[in-house]
C-alpha positions as CSV (number, residue, x, y, z in Angstrom):
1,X,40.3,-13.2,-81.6
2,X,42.7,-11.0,-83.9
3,X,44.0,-7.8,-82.2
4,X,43.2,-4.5,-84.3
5,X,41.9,-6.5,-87.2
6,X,38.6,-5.6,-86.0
7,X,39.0,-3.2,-83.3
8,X,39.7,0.5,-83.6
9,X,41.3,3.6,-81.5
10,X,37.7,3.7,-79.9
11,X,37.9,0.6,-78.9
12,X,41.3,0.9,-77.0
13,X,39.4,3.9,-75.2
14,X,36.4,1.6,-74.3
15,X,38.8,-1.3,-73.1
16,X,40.8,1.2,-71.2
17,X,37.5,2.6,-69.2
18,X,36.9,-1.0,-68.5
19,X,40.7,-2.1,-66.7
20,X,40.2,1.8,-64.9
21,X,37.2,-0.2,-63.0
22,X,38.7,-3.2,-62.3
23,X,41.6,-1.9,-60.9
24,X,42.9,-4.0,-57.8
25,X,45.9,-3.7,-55.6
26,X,46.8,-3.7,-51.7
27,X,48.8,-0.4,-51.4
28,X,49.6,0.0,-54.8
29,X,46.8,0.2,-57.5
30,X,47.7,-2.2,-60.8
31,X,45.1,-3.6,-63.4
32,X,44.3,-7.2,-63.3
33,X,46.5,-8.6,-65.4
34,X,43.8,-10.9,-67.6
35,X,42.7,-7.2,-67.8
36,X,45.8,-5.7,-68.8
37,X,47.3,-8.7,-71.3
38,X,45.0,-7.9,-74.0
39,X,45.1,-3.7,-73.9
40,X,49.4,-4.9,-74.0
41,X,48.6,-6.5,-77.6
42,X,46.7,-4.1,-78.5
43,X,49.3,-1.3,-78.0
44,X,51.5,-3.8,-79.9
45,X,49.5,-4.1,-82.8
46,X,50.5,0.0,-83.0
47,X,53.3,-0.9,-82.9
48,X,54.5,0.6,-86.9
49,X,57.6,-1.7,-87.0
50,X,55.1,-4.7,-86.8
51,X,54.5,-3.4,-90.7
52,X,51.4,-5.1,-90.6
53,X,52.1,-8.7,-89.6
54,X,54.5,-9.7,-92.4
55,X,57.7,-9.1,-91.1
56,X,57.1,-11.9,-88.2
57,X,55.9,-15.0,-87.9
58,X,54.9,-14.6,-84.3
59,X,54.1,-12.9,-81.5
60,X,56.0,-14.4,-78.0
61,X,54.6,-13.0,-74.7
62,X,56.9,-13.8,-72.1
63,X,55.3,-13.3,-68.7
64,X,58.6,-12.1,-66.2
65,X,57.4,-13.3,-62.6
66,X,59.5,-14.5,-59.3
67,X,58.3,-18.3,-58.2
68,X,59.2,-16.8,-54.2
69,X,56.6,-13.6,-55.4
70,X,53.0,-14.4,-54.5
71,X,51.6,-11.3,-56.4
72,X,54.1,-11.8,-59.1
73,X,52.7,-15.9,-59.2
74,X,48.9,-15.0,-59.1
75,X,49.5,-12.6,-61.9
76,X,51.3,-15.2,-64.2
77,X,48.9,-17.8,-63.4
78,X,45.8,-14.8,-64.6
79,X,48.0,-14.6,-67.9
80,X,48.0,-18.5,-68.3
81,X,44.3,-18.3,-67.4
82,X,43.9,-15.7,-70.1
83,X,46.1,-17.7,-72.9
84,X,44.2,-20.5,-72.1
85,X,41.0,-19.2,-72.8
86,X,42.3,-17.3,-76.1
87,X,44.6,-20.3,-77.4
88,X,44.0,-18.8,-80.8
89,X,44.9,-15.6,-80.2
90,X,46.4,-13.3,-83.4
91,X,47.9,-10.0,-83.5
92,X,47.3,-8.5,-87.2
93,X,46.9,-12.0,-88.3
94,X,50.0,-13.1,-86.5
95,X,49.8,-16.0,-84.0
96,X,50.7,-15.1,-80.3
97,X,52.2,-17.4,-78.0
98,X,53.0,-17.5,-74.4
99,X,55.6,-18.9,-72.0
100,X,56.3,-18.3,-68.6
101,X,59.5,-17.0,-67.5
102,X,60.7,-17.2,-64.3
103,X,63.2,-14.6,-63.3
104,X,66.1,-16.9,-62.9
105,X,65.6,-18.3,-67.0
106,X,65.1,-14.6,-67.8
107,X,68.7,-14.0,-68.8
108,X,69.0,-17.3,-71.2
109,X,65.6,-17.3,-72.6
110,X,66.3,-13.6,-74.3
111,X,69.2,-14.1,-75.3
112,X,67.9,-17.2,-77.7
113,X,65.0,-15.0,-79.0
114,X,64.7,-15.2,-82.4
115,X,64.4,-11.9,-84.5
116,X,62.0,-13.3,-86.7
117,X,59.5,-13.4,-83.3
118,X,57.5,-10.1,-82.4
119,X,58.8,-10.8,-78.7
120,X,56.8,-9.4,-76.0
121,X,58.2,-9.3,-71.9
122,X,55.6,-8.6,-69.6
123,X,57.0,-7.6,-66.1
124,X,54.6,-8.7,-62.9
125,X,54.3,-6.7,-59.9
126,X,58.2,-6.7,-59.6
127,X,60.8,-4.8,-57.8
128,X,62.7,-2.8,-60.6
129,X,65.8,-3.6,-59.4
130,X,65.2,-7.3,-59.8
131,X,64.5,-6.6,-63.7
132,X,67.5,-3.9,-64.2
133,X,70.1,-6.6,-65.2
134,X,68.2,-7.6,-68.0
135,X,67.8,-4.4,-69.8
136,X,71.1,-4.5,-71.8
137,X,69.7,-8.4,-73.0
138,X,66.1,-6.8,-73.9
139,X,67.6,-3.9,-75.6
140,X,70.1,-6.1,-77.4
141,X,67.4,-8.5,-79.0
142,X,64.6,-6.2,-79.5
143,X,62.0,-7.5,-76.9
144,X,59.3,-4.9,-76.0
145,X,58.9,-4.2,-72.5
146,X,55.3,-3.7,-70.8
147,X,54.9,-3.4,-66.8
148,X,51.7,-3.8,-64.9
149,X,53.3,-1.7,-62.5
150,X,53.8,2.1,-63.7
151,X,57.3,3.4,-62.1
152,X,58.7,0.9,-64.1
153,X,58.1,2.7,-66.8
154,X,60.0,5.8,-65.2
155,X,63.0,3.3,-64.6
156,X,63.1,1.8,-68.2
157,X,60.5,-0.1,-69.4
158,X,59.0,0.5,-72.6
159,X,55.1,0.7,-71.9
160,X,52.6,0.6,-68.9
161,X,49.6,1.6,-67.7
162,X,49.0,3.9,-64.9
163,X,45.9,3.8,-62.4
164,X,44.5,6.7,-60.8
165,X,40.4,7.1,-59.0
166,X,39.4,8.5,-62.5
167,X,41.1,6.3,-65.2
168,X,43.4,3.9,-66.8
169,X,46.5,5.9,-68.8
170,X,48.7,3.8,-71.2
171,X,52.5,5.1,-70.7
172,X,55.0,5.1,-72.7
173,X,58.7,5.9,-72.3
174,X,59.8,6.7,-75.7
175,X,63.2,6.5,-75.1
176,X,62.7,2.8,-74.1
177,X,60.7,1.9,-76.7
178,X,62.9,3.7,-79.4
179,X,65.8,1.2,-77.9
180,X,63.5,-1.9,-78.0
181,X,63.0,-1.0,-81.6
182,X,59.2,-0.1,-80.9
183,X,57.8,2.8,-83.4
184,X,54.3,3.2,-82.4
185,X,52.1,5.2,-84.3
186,X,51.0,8.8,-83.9
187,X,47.4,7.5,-83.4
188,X,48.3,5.6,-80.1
189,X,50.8,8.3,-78.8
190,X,47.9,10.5,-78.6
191,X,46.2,9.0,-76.3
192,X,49.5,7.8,-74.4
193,X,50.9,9.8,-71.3
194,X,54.8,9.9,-72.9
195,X,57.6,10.1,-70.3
196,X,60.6,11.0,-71.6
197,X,64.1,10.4,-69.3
C-alpha cells in the first residue's frame, strides 16, 4: 500500500468517517489505533517538508507505550498487528518501518535518529506528563509527534485526532509541528482543527 500515491483529500474524509465509528474508549473516547496508524501516515504524507519522498530514505514509526500501561500495551500490540499485516507499507514511495519504544528507551532511541529518516513518534494512551521530558529530544532531532489521545495535542504534541458523537477531527498544533519541522500543506489544514498555544 503507498500512502497518497493513490489516495486523495476525499479519501482522508472517507477514512476519517470510518475511525469516527469505530471509536472505543472506557471514559475517555480514542480511535483504535490499527484505525488511527494509517490516517497518522497519511497526514504525514502532507506533510510539504517530506518534498515528495526524496529527501528520505524512510519513514520510522516509533510507537511510545509504558510495558506497566495495559491500554498503552494493547495499543502497541494493534500497531504491530497493523505493521504486520502492511509489511510493505510506503509513504510517497518511501518505505515505512516500525519499532516499538518503550518509555524507558525513549530518551536514547531519539537521540540516535538519523536525519536522513522521516521519523514518526506515536504516543499511546499516555499521561502527558510521562512524555514531557522528551519534548526538548523530539524537538531537537525533528521527529513528528501524533497522539491518540487529543489533550496531548493542547500540551505539545504535534498532531492528533479528536473524537466527539458526530466525528473524527485531525488536530494540529502548529506551533508543535513548526518546531518538529512539519510544514503541512494548506490542503490538509483545511480540514484540520489548528490549536495554537
Amino acid at each position: 500500500m503507498n500512502i497518497r500515491g493513490t489516495w486523495h483529500l476525499f479519501n482522508l474524509g472517507v477514512l476519517l468517517f470510518v475511525t469516527a465509528l469505530t471509536a472505543v474508549g472506557g471514559g475517555k473516547v480514542t480511535v483504535k489505533f490499527d484505525l488511527a496508524l494509517p490516517l497518522f501516515l497519511k497526514v504525514a504524507s502532507y506533510d510539504d517538508s517530506f518534498q515528495g519522498g526524496k529527501q528520505f530514505d524512510s519513514v520510522k514509526v516509533y510507537v511510545l507505550y509504558d510495558p506497566a500501561q495495559a491500554v498503552s500495551c494493547r495499543q502497541t500490540q494493534e500497531a504491530e498487528k497493523y505493521f504486520r499485516e502492511n509489511s510493505q507499507l510506503k509513504v510517497l514511495g518511501t518505505p515505512c518501518g516500525y519499532q516499538a519504544l518503550p518509555l524507558a528507551d525513549a530518551d536514547s532511541v531519539l537521540n540516535s535518529v538519523g536525519q536522513r529518516n522521516y521519523s514518526i513518534l506515536v504516543v499511546t494512551s499516555l499521561a502527558y506528563e510521562k512524555v514531557k521530558p522528551l519534548l526538548q529530544a523530539i524537538e531537537r532531532m525533528k521527529v513528528r509527534t501524533f497522539a491518540i489521545d487529543s489533550e496531548q495535542v493542547k500540551e505539545g504534541l504535534a498532531v492528533g485526532l479528536k473524537v466527539d458523537d458526530k466525528a473524527t477531527t485531525i488536530i494540529v498544533n502548529m506551533e508543535a509541528a513548526k518546531l518538529e519541522g512539519s510544514k503541512f500543506s494548506a490542503h490538509l489544514l483545511k480540514i484540520c482543527e489548528l490549536y495554537n498555544n
